[in-house]
NULO-171367 format. One line per field, with one value per atom (N, C-alpha, C, O): x, y, z; atom name; residue in three letters; residue number from 1. Coordinates in steps of 0.2 Angstrom, whole numbers, m for minus. Layout:
<atoms>
u (X; ...) .
v (Y; ...) .
w (Z; ...) .
atome (CA; ...) .
residu (ALA; ...) .
num (NUM; ...) .
</atoms>
This chain:
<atoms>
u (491; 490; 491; 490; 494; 495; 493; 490; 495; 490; 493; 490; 500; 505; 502; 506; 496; 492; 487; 485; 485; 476; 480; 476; 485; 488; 491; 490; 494; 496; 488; 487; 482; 476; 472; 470; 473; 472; 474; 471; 483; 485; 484; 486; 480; 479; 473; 472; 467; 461; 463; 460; 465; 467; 472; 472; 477; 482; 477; 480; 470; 466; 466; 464; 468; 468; 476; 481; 473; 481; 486; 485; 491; 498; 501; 502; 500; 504; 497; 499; 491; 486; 483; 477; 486; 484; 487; 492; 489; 490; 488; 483; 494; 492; 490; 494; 484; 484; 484; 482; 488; 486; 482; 481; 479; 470; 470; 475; 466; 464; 462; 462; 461; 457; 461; 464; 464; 466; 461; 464; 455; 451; 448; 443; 452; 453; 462; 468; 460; 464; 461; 455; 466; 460; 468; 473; 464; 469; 468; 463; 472; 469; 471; 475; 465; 465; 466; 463; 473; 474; 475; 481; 470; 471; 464; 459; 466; 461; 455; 451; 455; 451; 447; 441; 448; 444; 439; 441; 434; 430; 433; 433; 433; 435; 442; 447; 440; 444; 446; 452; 444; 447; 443; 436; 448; 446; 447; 451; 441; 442; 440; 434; 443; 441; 443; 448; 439; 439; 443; 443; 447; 454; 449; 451; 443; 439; 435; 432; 435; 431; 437; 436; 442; 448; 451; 454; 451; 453; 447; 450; 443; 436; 438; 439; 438; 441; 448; 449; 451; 458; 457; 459; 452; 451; 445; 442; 444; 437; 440; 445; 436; 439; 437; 441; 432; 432; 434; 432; 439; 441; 444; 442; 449; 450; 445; 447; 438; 434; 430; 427; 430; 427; 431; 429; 440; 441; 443; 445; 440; 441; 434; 434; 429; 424; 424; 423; 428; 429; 435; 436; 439; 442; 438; 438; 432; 429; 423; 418; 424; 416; 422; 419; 428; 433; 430; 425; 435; 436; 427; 427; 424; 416; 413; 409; 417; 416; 420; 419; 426; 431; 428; 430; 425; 424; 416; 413; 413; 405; 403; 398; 410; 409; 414; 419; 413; 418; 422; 427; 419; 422; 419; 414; 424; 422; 425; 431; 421; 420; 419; 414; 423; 420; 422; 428; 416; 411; 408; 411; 402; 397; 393; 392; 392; 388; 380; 379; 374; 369; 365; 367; 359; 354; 349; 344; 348; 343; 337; 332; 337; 331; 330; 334; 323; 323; 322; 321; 323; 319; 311; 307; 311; 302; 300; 303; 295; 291; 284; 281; 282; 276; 271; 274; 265; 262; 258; 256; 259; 253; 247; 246; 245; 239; 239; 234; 246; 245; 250; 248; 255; 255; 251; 250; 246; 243; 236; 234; 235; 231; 235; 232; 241; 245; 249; 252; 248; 249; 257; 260; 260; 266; 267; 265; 269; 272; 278; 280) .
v (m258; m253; m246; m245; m242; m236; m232; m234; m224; m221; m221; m219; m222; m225; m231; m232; m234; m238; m235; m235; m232; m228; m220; m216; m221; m215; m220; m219; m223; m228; m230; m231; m232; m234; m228; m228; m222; m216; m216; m216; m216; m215; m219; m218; m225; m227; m228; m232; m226; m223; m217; m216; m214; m208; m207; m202; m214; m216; m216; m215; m216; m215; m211; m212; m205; m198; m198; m201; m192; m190; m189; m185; m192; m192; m183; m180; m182; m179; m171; m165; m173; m167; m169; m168; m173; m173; m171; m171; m169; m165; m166; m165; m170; m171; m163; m158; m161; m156; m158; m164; m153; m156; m152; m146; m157; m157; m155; m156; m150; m147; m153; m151; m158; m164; m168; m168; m172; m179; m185; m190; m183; m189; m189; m192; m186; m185; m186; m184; m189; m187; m182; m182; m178; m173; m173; m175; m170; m169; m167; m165; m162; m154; m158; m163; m156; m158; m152; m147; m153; m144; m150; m152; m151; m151; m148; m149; m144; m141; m142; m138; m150; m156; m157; m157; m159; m162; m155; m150; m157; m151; m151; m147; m158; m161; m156; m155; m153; m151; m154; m152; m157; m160; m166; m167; m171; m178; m176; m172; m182; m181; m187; m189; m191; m198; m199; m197; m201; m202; m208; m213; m206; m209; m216; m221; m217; m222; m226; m231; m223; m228; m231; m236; m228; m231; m237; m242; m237; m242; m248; m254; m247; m250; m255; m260; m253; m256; m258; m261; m258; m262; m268; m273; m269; m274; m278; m283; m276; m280; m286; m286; m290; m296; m295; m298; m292; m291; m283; m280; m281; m274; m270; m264; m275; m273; m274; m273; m276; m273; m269; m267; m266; m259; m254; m250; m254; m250; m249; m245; m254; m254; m250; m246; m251; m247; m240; m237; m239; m230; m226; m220; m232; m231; m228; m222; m234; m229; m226; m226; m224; m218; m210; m204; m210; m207; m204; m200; m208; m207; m203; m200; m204; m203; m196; m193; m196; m190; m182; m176; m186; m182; m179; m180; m177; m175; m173; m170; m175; m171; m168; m166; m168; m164; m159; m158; m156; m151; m153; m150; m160; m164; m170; m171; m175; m180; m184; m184; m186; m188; m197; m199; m199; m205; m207; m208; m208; m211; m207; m202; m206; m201; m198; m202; m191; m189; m193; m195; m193; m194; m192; m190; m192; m188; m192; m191; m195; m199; m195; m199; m188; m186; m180; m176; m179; m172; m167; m171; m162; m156; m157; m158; m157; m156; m149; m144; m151; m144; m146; m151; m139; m140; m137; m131; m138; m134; m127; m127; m123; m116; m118; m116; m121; m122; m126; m125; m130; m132; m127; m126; m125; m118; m113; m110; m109; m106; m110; m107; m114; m122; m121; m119; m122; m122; m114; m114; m110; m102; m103; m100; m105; m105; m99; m101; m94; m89; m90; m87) .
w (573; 568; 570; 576; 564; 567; 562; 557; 561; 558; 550; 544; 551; 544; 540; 535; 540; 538; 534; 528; 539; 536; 531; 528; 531; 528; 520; 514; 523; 515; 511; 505; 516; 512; 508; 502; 512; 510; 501; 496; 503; 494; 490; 485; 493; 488; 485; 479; 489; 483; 481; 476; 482; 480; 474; 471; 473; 469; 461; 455; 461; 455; 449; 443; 454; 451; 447; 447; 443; 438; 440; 444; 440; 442; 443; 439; 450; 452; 453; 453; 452; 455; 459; 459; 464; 473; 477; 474; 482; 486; 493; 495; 498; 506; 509; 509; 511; 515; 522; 524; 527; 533; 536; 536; 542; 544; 548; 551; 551; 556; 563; 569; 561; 565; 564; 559; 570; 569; 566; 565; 565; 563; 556; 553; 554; 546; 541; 543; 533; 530; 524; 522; 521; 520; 512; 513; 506; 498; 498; 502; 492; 490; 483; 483; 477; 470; 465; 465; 461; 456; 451; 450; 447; 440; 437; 439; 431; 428; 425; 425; 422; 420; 423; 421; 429; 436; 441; 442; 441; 444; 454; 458; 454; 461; 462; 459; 471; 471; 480; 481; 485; 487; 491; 491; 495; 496; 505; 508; 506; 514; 518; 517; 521; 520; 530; 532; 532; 540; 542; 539; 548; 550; 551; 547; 555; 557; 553; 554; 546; 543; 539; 536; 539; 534; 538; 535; 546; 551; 549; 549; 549; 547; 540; 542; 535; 529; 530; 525; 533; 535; 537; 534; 542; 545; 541; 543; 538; 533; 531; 528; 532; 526; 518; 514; 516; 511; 506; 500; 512; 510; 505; 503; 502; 494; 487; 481; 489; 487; 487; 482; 492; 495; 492; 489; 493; 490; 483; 479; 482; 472; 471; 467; 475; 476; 474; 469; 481; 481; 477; 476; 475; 469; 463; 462; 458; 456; 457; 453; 463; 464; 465; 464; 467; 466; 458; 456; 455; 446; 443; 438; 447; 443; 446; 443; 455; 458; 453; 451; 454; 449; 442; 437; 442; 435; 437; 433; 442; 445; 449; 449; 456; 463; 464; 461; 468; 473; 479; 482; 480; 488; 486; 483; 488; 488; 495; 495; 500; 508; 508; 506; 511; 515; 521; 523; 524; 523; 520; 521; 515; 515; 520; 525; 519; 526; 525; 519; 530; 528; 531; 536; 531; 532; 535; 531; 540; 543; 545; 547; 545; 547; 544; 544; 541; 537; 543; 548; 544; 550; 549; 544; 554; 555; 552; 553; 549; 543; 547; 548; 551; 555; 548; 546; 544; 542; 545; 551; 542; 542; 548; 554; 545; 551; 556; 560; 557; 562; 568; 574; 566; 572; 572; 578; 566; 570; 575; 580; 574; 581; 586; 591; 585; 594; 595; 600; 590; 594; 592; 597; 588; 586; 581; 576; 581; 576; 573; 569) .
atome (N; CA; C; O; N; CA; C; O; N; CA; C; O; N; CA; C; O; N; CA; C; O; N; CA; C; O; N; CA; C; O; N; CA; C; O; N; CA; C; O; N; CA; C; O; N; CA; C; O; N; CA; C; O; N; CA; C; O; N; CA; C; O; N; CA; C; O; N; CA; C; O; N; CA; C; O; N; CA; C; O; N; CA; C; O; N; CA; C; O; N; CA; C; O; N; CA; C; O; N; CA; C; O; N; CA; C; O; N; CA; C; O; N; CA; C; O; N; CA; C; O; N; CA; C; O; N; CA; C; O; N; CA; C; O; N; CA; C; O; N; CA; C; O; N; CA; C; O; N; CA; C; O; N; CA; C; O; N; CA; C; O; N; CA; C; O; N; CA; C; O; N; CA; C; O; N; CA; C; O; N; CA; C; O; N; CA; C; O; N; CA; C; O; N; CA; C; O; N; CA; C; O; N; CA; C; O; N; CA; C; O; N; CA; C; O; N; CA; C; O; N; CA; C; O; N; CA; C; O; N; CA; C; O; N; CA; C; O; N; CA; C; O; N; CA; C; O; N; CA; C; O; N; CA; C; O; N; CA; C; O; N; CA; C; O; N; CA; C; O; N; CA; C; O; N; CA; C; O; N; CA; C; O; N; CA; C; O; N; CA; C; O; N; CA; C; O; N; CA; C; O; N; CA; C; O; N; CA; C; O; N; CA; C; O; N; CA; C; O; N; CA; C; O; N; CA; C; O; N; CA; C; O; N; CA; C; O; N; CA; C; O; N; CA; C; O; N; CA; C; O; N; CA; C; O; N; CA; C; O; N; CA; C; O; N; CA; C; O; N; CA; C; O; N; CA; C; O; N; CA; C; O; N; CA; C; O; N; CA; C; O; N; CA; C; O; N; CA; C; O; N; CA; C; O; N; CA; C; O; N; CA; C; O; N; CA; C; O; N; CA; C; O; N; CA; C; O; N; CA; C; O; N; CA; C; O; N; CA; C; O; N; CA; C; O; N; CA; C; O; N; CA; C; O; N; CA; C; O; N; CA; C; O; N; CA; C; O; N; CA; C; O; N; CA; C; O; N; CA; C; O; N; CA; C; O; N; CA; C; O) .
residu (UNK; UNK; UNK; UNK; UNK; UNK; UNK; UNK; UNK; UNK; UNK; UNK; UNK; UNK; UNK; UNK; UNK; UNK; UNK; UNK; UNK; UNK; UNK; UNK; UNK; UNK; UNK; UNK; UNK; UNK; UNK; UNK; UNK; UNK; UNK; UNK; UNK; UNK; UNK; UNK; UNK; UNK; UNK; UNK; UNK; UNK; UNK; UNK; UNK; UNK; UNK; UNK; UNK; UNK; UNK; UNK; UNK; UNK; UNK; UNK; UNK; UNK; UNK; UNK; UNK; UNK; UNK; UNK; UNK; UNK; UNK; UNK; UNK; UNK; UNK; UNK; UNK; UNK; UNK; UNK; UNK; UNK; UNK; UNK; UNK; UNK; UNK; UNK; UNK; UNK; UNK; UNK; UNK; UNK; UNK; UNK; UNK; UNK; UNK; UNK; UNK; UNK; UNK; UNK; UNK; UNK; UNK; UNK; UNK; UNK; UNK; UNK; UNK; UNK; UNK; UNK; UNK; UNK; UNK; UNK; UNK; UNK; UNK; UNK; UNK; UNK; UNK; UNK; UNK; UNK; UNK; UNK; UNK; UNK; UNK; UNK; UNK; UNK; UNK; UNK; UNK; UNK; UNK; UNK; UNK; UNK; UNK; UNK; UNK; UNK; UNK; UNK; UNK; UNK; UNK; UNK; UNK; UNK; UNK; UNK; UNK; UNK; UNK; UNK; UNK; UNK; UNK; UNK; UNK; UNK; UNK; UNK; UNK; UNK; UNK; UNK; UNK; UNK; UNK; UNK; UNK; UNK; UNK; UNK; UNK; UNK; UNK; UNK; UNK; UNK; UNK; UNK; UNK; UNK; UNK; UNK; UNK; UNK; UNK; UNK; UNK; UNK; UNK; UNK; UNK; UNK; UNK; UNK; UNK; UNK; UNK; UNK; UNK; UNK; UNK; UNK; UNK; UNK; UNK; UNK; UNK; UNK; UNK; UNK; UNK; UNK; UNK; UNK; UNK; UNK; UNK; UNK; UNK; UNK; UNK; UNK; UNK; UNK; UNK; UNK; UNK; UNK; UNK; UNK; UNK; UNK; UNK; UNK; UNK; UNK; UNK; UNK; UNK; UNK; UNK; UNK; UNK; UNK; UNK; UNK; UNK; UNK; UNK; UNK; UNK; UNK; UNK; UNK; UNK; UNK; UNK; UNK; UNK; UNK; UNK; UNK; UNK; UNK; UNK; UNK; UNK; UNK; UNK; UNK; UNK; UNK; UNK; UNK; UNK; UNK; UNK; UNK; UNK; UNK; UNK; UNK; UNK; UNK; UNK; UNK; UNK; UNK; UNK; UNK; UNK; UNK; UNK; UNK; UNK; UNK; UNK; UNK; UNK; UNK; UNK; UNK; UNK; UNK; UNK; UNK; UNK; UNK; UNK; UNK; UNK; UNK; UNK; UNK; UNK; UNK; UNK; UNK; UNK; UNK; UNK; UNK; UNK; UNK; UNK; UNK; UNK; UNK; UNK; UNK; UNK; UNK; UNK; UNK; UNK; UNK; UNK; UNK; UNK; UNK; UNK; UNK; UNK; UNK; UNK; UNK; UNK; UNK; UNK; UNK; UNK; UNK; UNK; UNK; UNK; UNK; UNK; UNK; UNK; UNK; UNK; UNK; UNK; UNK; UNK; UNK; UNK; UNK; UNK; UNK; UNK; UNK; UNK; UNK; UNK; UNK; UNK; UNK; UNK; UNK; UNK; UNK; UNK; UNK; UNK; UNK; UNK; UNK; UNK; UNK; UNK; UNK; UNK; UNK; UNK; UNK; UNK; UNK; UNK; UNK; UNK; UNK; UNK; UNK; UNK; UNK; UNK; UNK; UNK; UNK; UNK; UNK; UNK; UNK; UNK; UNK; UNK; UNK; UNK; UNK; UNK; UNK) .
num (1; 1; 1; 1; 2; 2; 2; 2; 3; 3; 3; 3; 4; 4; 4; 4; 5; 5; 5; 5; 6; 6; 6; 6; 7; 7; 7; 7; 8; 8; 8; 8; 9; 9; 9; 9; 10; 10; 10; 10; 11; 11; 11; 11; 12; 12; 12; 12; 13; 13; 13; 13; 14; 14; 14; 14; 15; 15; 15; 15; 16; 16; 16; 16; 17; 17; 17; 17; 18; 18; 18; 18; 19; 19; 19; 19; 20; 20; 20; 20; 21; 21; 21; 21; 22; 22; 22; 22; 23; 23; 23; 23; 24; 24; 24; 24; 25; 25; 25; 25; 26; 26; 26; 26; 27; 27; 27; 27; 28; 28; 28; 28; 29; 29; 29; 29; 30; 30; 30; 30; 31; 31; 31; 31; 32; 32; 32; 32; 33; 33; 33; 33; 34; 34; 34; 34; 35; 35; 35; 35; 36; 36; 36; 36; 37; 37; 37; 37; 38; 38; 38; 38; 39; 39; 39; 39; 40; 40; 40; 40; 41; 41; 41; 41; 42; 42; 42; 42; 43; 43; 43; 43; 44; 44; 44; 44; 45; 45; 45; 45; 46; 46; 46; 46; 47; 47; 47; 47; 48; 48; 48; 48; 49; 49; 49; 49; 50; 50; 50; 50; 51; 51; 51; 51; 52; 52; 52; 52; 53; 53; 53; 53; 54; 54; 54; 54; 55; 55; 55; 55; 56; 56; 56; 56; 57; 57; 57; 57; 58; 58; 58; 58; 59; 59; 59; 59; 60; 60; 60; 60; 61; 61; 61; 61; 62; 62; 62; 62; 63; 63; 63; 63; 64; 64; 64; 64; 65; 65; 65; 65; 66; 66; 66; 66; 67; 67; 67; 67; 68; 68; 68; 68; 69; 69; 69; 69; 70; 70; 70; 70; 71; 71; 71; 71; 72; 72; 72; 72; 73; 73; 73; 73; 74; 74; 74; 74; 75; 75; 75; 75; 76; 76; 76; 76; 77; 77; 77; 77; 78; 78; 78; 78; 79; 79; 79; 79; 80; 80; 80; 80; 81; 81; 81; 81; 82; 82; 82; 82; 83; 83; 83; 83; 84; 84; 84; 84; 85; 85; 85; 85; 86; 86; 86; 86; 87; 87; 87; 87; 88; 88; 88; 88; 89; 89; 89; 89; 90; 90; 90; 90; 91; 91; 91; 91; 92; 92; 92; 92; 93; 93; 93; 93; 94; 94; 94; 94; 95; 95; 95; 95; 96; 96; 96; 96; 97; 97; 97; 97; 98; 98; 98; 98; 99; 99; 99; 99; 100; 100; 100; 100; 101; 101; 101; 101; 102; 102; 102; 102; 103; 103; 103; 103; 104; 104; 104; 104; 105; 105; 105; 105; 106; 106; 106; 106; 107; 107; 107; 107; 108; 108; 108; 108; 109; 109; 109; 109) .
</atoms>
């Protein structure tokens, strides 16, 4: 496998969008492929899909459902985000919110 793979899988959730308002940008990071989106329709303006998880769905056995998947969360994104990212980022932990009273108990300002 080489990165001519994850780049062919790349265009083609990306192949969902309007013919010809996609756009390879290149990445600052090797462990990204990264679009620029210019059509006026579309609120989405670009796609950024990790080299690692696209290697990940290569090898899935059940992988061309996955990407019919993000095929349309693409098309749904398209038209409600500013970035659309996969994996999704996610958020396993809120920050800790100490209340009012309980720093001033332990002398925290």
């Amino acid at each position: 496998m080489n990165a001519t793979d994850e780049t062919k899988l790349a265009e083609l959730i990306v192949s969902v969008l309007p013919e010809g308002s996609v756009v390879r940008v290149c990445s600052d990071d090797r462990e990204s492929v990264r679009y620029a989106v210019r059509d006026g329709n579309l609120k989405l303006r670009s796609v950024i899909l990790r080299r690692a998880s696209l290697r990940r769905l290569l090898h899935d056995p059940i992988g061309f459902v996955k990407v019919e998947y993000l095929q349309r969360e693409l098309k749904k994104a398209a038209k409600q985000s500013r970035e659309f990212n996969y994996p999704r980022p996610t958020r396993l932990h809120r920050p800790a919110v100490v209340p009012e009273r309980m720093r001033a108990m332990a002398g925290i300002f």
